[in-house]
N, CA, C and O atoms as CSV, one atom per row, in Angstrom:
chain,resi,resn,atom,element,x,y,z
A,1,UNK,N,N,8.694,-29.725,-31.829
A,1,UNK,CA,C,8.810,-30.349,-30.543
A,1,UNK,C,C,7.785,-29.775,-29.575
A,1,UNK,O,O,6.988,-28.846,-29.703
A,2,UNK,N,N,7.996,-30.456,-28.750
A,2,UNK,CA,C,6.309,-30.187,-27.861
A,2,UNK,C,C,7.144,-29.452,-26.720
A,2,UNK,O,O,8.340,-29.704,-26.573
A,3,UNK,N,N,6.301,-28.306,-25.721
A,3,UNK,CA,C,6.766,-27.523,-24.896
A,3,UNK,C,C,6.554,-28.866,-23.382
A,3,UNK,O,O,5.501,-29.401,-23.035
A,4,UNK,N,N,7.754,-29.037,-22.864
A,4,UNK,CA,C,7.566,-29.454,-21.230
A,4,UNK,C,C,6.743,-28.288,-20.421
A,4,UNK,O,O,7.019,-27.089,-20.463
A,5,UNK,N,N,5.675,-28.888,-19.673
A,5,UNK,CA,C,4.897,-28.027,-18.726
A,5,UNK,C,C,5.961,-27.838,-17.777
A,5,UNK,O,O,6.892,-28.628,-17.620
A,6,UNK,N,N,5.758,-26.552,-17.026
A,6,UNK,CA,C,6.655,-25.353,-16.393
A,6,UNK,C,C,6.407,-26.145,-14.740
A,6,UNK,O,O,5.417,-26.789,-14.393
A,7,UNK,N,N,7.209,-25.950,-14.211
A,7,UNK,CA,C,7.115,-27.062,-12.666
A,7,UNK,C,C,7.299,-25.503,-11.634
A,7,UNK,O,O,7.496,-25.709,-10.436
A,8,UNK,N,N,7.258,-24.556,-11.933
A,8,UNK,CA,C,7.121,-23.422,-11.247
A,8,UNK,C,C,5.816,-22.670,-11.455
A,8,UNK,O,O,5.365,-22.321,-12.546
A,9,UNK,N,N,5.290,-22.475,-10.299
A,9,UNK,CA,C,3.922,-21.504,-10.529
A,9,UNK,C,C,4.328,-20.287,-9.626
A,9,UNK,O,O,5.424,-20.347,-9.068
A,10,UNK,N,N,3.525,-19.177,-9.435
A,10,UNK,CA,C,3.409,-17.819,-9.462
A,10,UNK,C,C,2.392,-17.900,-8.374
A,10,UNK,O,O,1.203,-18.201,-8.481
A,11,UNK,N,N,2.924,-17.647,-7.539
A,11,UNK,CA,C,2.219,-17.324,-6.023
A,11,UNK,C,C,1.802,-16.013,-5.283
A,11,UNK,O,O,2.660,-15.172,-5.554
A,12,UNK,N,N,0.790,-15.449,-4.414
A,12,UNK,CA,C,0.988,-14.703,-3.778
A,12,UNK,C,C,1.181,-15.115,-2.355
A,12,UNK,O,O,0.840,-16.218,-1.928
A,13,UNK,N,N,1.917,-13.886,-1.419
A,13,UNK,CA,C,1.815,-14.084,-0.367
A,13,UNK,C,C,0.906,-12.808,0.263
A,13,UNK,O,O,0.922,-11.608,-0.010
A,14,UNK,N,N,0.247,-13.453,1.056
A,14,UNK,CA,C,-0.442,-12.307,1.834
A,14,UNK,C,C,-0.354,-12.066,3.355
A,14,UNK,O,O,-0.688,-13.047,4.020
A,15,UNK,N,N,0.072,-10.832,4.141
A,15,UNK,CA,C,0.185,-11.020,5.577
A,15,UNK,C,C,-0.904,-10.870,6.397
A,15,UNK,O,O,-1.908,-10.161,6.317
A,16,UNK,N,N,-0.346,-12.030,7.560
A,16,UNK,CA,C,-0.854,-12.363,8.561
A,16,UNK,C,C,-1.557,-11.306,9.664
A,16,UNK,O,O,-2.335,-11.342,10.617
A,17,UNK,N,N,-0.830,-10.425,8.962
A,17,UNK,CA,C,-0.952,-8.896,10.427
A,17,UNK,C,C,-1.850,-7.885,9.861
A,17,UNK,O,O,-1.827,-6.699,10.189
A,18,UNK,N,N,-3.029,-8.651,8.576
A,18,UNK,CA,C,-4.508,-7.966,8.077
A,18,UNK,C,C,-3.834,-6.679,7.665
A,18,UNK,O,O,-4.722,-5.841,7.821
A,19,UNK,N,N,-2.582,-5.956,7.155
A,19,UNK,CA,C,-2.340,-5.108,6.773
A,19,UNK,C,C,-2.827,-4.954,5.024
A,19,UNK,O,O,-3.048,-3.935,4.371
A,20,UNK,N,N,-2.867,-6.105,4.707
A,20,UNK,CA,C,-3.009,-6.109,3.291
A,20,UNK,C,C,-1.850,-6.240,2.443
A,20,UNK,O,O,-1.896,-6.672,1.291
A,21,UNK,N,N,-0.804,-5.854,3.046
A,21,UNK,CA,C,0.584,-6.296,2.091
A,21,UNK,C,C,0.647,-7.458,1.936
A,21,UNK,O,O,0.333,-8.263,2.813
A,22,UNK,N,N,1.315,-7.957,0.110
A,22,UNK,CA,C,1.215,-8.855,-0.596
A,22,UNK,C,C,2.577,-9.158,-1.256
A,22,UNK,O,O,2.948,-8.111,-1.787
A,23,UNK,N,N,3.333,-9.980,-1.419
A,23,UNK,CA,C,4.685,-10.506,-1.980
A,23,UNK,C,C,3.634,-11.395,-3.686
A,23,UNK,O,O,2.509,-11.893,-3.711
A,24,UNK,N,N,4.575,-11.242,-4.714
A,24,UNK,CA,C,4.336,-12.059,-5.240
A,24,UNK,C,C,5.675,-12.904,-5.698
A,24,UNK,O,O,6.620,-12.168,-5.985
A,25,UNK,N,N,5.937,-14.380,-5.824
A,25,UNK,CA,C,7.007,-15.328,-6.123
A,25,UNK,C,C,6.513,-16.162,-6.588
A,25,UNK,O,O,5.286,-16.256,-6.572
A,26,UNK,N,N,7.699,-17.511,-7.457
A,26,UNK,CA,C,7.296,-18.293,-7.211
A,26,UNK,C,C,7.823,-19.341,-6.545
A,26,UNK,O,O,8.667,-19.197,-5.661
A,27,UNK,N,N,7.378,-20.427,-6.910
A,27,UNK,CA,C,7.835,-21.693,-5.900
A,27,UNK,C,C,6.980,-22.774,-6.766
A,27,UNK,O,O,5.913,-22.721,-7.378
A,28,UNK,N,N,7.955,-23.777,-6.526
A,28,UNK,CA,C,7.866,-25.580,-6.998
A,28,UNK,C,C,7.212,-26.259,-6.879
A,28,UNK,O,O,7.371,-27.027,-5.930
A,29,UNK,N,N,5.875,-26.449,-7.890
A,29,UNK,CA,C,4.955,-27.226,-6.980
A,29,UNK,C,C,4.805,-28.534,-7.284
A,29,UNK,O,O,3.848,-29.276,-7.064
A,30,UNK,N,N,6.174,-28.815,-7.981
A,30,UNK,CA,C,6.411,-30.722,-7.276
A,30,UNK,C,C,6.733,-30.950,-6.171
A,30,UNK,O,O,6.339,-31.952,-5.576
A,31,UNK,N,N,7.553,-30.030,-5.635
A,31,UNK,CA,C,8.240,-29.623,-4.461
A,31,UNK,C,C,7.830,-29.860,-3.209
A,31,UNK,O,O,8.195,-30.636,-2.326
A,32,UNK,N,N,6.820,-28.864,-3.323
A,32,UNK,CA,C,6.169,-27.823,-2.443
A,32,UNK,C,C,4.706,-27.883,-2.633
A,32,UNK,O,O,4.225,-26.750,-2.628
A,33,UNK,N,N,3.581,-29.098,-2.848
A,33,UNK,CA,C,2.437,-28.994,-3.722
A,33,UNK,C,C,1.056,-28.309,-2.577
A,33,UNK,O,O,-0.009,-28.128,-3.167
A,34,UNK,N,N,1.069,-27.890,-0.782
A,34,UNK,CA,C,1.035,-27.525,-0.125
A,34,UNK,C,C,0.936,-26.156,-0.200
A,34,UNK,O,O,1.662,-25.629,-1.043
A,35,UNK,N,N,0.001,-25.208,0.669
A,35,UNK,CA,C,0.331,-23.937,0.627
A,35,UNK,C,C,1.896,-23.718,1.444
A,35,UNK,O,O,2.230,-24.425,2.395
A,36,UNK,N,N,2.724,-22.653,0.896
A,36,UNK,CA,C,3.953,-22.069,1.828
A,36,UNK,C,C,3.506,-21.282,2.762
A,36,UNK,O,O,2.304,-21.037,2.864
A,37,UNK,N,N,4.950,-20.490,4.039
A,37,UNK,CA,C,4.524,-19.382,4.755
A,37,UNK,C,C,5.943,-19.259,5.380
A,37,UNK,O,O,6.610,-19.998,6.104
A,38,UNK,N,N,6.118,-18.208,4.897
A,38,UNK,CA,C,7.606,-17.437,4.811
A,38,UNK,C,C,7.009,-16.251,6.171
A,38,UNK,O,O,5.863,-15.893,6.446
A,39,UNK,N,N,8.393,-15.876,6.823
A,39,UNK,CA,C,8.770,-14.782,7.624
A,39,UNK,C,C,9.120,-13.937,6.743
A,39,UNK,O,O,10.069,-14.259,6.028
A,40,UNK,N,N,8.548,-12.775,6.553
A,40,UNK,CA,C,8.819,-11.430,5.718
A,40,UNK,C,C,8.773,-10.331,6.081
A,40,UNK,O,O,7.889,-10.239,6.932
A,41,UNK,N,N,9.197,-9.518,5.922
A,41,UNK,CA,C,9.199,-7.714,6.194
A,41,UNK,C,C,7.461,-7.712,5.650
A,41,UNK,O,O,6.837,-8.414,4.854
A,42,UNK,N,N,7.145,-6.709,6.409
A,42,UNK,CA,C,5.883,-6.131,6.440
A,42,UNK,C,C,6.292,-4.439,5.991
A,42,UNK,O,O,6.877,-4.055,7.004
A,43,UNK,N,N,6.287,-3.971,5.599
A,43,UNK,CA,C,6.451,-2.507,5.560
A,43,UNK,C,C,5.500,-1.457,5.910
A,43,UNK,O,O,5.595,-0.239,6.063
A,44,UNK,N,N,4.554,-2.306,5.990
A,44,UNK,CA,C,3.140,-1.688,6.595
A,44,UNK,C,C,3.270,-1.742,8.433
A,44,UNK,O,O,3.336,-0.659,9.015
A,45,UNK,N,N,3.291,-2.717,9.048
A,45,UNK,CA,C,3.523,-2.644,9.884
A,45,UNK,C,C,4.727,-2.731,10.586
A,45,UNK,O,O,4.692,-2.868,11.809
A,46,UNK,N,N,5.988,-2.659,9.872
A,46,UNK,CA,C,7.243,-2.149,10.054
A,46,UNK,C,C,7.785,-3.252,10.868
A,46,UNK,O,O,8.502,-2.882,11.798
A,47,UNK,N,N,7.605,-4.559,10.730
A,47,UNK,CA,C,8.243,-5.595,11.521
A,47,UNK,C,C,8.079,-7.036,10.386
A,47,UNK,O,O,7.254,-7.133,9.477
A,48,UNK,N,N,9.069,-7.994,10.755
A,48,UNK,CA,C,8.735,-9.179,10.273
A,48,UNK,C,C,7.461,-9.964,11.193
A,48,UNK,O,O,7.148,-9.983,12.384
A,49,UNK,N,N,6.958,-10.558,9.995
A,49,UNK,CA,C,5.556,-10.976,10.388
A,49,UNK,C,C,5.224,-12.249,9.263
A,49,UNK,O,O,5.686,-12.170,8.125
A,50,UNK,N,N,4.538,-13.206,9.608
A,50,UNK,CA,C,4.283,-14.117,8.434
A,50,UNK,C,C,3.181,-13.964,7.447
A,50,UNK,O,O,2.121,-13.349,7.556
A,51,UNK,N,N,3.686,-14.689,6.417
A,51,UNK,CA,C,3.599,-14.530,4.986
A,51,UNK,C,C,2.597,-15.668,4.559
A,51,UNK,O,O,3.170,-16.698,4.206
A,52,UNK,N,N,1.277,-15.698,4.517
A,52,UNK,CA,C,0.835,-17.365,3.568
A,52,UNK,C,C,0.178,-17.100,2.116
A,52,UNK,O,O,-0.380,-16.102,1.660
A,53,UNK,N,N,0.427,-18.249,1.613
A,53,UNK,CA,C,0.126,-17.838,0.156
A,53,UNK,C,C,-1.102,-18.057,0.241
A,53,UNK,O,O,-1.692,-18.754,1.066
A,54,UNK,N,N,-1.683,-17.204,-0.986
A,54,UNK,CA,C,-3.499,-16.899,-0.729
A,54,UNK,C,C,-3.698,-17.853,-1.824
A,54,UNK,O,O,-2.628,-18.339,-2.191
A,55,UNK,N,N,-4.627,-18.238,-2.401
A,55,UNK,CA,C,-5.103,-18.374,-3.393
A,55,UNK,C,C,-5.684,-17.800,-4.524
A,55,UNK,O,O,-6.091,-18.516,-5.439
């Protein structure tokens, strides 16, 4: 039997606040075929701050 292609890909996120912290997830890209941008903890700069996925 033949494998169905996977409808989830493997993303990074990178923050907005040039710290360099990076999330990696994934997310739906029938869904979602658009870059995302999540509110996330920064731990670098110790506050929530937004998240966009890089390429």
């Amino acid at each position: 039997m033949a494998k169905a292609k996977n409808a989830r890909q493997t993303i990074i996120l990178e923050s907005t606040e040039g710290t360099g912290y990076r999330y990696t997830t994934k997310k739906n890209k029938r869904e979602h075929p658009s870059r995302v941008e999540f509110k996330k903890y920064d731990p670098v700069a110790r506050k929530h701050v937004l998240f966009k996925e890089t390429k």
